[in-house]
C-alpha positions in Angstrom: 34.5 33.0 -24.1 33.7 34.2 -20.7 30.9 31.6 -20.4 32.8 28.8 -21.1 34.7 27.7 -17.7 31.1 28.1 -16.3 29.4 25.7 -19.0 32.7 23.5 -18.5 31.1 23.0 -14.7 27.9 23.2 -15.2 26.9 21.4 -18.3 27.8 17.8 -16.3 26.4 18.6 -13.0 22.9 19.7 -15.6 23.4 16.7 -17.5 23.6 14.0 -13.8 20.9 15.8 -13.1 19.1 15.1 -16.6 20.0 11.5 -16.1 18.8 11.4 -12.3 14.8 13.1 -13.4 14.9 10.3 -16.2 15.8 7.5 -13.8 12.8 8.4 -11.4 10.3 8.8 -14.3 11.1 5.2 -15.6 10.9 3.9 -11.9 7.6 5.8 -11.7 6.2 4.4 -15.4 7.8 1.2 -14.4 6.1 1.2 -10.7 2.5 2.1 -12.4 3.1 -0.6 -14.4 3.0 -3.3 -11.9 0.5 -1.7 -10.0 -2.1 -1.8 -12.8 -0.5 -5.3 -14.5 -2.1 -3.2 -17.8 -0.5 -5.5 -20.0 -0.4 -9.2 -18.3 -3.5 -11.3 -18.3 -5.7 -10.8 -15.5 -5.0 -13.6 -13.3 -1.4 -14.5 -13.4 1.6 -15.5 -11.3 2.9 -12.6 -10.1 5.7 -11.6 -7.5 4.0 -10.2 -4.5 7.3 -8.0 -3.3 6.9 -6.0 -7.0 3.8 -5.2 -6.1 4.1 -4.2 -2.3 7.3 -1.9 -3.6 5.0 -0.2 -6.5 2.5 0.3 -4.3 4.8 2.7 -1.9 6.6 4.5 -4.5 3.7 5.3 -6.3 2.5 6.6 -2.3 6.2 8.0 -2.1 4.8 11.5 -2.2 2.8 11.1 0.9 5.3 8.8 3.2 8.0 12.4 3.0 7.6 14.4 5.9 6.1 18.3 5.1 6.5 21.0 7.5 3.1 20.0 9.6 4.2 16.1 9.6 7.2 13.8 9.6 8.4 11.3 7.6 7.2 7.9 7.5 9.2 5.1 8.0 8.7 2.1 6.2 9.9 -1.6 7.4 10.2 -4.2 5.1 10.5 -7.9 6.5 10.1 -9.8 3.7 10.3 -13.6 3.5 11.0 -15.8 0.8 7.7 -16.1 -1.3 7.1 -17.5 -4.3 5.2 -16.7 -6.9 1.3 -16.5 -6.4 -1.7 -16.6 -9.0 -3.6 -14.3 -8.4 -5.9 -11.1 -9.3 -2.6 -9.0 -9.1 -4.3 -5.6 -9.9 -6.6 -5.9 -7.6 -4.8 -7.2 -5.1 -2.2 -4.3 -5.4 -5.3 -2.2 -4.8 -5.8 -3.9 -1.6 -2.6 -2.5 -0.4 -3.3 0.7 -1.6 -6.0 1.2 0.2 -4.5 0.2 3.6 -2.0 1.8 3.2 -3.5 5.2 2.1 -5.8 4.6 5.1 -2.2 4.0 7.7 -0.7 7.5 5.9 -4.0 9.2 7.3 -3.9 8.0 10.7 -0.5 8.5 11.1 -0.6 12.3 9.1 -3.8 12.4 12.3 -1.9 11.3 15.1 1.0 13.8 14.2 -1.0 16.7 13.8 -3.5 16.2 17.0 -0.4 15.1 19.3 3.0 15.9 18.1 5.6 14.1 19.8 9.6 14.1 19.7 9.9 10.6 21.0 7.7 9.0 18.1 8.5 8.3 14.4 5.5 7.2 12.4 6.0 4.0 10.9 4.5 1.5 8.9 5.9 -2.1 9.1 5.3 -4.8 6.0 6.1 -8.4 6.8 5.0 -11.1 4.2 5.7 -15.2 4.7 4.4 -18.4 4.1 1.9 -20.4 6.5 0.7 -23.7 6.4 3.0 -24.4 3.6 0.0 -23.3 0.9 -0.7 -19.8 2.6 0.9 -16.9 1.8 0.6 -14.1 4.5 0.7 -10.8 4.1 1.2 -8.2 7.8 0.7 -4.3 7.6 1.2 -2.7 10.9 1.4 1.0 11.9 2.1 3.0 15.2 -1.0 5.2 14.5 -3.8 6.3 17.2 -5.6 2.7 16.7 -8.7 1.9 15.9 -11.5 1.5 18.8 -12.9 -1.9 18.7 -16.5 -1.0 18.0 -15.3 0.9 15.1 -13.0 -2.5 13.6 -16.2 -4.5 13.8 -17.9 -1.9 10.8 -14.7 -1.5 9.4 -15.5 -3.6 6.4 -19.0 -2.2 6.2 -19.6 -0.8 2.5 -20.2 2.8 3.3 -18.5 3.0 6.9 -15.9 5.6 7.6 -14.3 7.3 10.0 -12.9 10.3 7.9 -14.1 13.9 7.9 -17.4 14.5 5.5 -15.4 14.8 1.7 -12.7 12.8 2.6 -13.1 9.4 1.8 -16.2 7.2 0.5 -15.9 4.4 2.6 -15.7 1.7 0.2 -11.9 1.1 0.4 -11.9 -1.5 2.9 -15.2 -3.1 1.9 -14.2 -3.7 -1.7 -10.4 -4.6 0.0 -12.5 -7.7 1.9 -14.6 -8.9 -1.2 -11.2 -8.7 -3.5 -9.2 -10.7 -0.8 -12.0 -12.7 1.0 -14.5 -13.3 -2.5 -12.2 -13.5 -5.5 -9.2 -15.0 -4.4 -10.9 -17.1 -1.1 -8.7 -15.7 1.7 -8.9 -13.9 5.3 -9.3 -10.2 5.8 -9.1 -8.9 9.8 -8.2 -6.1 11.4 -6.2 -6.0 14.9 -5.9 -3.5 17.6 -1.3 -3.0 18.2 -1.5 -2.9 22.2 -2.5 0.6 23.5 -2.1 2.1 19.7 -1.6 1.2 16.2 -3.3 -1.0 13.9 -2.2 -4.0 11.9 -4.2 -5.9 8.9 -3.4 -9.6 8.5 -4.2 -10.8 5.1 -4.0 -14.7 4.2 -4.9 -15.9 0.3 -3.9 -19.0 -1.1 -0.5 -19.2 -3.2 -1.3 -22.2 -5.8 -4.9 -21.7 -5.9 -6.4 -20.7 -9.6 -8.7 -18.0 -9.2 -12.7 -18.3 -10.7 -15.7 -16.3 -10.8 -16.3 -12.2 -10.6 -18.0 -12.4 -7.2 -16.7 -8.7 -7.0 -18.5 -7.0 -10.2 -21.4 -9.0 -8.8 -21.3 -7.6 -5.4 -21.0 -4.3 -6.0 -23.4 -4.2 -9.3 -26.4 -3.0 -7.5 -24.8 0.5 -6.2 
């Protein structure tokens, strides 16, 4: 009897709260999901936007800011896409990578120069070129890259990270997957006196052939 005015508030605010870890596990499941494409035939036509958004909650973890680093912003500018054929696993790995390698120079730049006046951000902007391209834009505000580092940056092996922290086959494997298997452009730019941005281009209607990657990549 004493308990019961207590339970009578409590028991909805435990319940919302119930309801609220349940949502984010299905988003999470969901998010994985699309990442992987577990359950969809391998090449397939595939919303690129589902994939981009996956990619950064599954990442969500690492964009909140801690007490050493601050939160990243991210900036969507979509356009209206449609649907692509493509290698959509692989491609959302492509996306992982750069953008796990943007978190780190950003995490970097915040811990070697903290600044007041500066929000780390990462900016996504996707449209169509050349009315059979689709283009795909990730920018961040990070330290840069050096340009006689961007010219190994797709190097198999080539890092920049601390020994144990990275193998240096993310961006090498992101250039076969976007360059080999589904015959688009890769490059890397330097964002005037800092931050990097990664323009990719693939095809949107083009019907994806061969295993160029598992080939390339067979001998190591």
């Amino acid at each position: 009897a004493v308990d019961v005015d207590f339970l009578a508030e409590d028991l909805p605010k435990l319940m919302n709260s119930m309801e609220i870890g349940t949502d984010r596990i299905r988003d999470i499941v969901l998010s994985l999901r699309i990442f992987s494409r577990l359950d969809e035939a391998e090449v397939k036509d595939v919303d690129l936007h589902e994939g981009i958004d996956s990619t950064l909650l599954i990442l969500g973890s690492r964009l909140k800011g801690t007490e050493t680093t601050p939160t990243i912003n991210i900036v969507r500018e979509y356009g209206a896409l449609p649907k692509i054929r493509c290698y959509s696993g692989q491609l959302n790995q492509v996306f992982m990578n750069i953008f796990s390698n943007a978190i780190d120079a950003l995490e970097d730049k915040a811990m070697d120069a903290p600044c007041d006046d500066w929000t780390p951000e990462i900016r996504v902007k996707t449209e169509v070129v050349e009315h059979d391209k689709i283009r795909v834009i990730l920018a961040d505000n990070g330290p840069g890259i050096p340009e006689s580092l961007r010219e190994k940056i797709f190097d198999p092996f080539f890092t920049t990270k601390p020994v144990g922290k990275g193998t240096g086959l993310g961006m090498s494997i992101s250039y076969e997957i976007i360059v080999e298997k589904h015959h688009g452009t890769l490059y890397c730019e330097r964002i005037g006196p800092e931050g990097t941005k990664f323009i990719l281009t693939i095809p949107k209607e083009q019907e994806v052939v061969g295993d160029s990657l598992a080939d390339s990549f067979g001998e190591f």
